[in-house]
Structures are given as C-alpha cells and as structure tokens.
C-alpha positions in Angstrom: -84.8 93.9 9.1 -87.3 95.2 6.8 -84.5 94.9 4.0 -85.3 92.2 2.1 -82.9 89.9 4.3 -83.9 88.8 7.7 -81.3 88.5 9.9 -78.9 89.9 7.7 -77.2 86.5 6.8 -76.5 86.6 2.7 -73.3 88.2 2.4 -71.2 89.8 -0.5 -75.1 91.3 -2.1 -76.2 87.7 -3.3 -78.6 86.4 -4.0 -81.0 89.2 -2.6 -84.2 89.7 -4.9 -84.6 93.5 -2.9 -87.4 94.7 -1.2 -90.5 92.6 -2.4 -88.8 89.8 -4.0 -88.6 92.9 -7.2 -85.1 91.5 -8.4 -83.4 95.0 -6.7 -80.4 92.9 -4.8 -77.5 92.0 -7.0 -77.9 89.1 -8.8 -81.3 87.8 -8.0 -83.2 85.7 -10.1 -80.1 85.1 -12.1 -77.9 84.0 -8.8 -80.9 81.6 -7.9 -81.0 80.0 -11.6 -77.3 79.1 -11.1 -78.6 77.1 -8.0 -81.3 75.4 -10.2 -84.3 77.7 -9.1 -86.3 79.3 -12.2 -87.3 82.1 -10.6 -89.5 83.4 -13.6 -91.8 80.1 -13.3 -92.7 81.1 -9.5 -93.5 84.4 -9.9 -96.6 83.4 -11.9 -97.9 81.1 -8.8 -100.6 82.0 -6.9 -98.3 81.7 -4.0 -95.9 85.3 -3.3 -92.7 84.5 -4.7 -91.3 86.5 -1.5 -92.9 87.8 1.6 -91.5 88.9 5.3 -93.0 85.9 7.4 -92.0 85.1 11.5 -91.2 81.8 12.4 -93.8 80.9 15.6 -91.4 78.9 17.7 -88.6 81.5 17.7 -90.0 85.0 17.0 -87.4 85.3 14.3 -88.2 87.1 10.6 -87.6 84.8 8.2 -88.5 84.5 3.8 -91.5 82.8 3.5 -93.1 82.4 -0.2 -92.3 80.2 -3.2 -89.1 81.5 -3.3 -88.2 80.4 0.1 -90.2 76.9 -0.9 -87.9 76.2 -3.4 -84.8 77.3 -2.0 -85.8 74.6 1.0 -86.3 72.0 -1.6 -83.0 72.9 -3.4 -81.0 72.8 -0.1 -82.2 69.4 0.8 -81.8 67.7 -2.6 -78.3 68.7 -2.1 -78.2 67.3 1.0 -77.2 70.9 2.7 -80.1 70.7 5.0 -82.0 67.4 6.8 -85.0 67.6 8.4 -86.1 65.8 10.9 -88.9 63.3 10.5 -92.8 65.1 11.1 -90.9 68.3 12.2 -90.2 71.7 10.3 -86.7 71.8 12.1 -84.1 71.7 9.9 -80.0 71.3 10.4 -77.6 72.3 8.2 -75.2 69.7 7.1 -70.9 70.0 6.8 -71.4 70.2 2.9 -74.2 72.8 3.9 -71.7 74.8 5.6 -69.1 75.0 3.1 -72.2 75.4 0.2 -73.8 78.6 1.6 -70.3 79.9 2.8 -69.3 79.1 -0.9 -72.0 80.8 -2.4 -73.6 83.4 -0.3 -70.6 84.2 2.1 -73.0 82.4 4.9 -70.3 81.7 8.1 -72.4 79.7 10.5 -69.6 79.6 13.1 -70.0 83.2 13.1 -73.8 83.6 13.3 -73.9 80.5 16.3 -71.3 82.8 18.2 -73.2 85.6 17.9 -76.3 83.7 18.7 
C-alpha cells in the first residue's frame, strides 16, 4: 500500500502524484487542476502536500496532507461528499458516485462488495 494510493482505489493511473506526492503518477498535478486544485500553491504550505496517514477509527491508510485537504473541500463544494454535522464521517453522494467513477474510474459498488 506504500504506493502512493491506499487502498488501491484511483483507477486508469489518475490522478496519482507517485510516491511522495513528487508528480510520478500520470497526470498529477495537472489531473487535479482540471478538478479546480492548484497543486503548485500547496506545495509551498507548511503543511505536506502528501503524506501516508491511518485513519484511527478504522486502521485503514489513507492521503492525509494539503493535497488530501483540498481534495475534501473540492468534493464537498460539489456536493460529492456530506459530512455529517461535528463528525469527520463523510458519505459519498449519487452525483459522488457517478463523479469519481467519471473521473478516476472509482466503482463504489465494487469496493462495498469487496468490503
């Protein structure tokens, strides 16, 4: 899982930044300024644009960084995603579904079956 995509979701190479968020996966920061995300402008926080993290309540790997930051934010201003009020949990919405299936080849019937 080390591969610079836990879980091995992001299909068809996109929008993978490689290996220490280094732009090695094809399409990188280019594929994320399509979806609105400059990702030249977080790379010179203070914050790691990309970094393996592990959520606490499941014990699953997961992106953690500015990248991952804005990517959240972008999801929800799209409406793909909806939190739930003074919670981190997070549910991905119909339009979610066919958005990340759209664009990174994301089929969420076939991770919950797997699941």
């Amino acid at each position: 899982m080390g591969d610079g995509d836990p879980g091995g979701v992001v299909g068809g190479g996109r929008p993978g930044l490689g290996p220490g968020g280094n732009g090695g996966g094809g399409g990188g920061a280019e594929e994320f300024g399509r979806f609105g995300i400059d990702v030249g402008r977080l790379e010179h926080r203070t914050r790691p644009l990309l970094r393996p993290g592990m959520d606490w309540s499941e014990r699953r790997d997961h992106h953690a960084g500015s990248l991952g930051a804005a990517l959240t934010s972008a999801l929800a201003e799209r409406r793909w995603i909806v939190t739930r009020e003074a919670s981190r949990i997070v549910t991905v919405t119909r339009a979610g579904e066919a958005g990340l299936h759209d664009w990174l080849g994301i089929d969420l019937a076939r991770l919950r079956a797997a699941a």
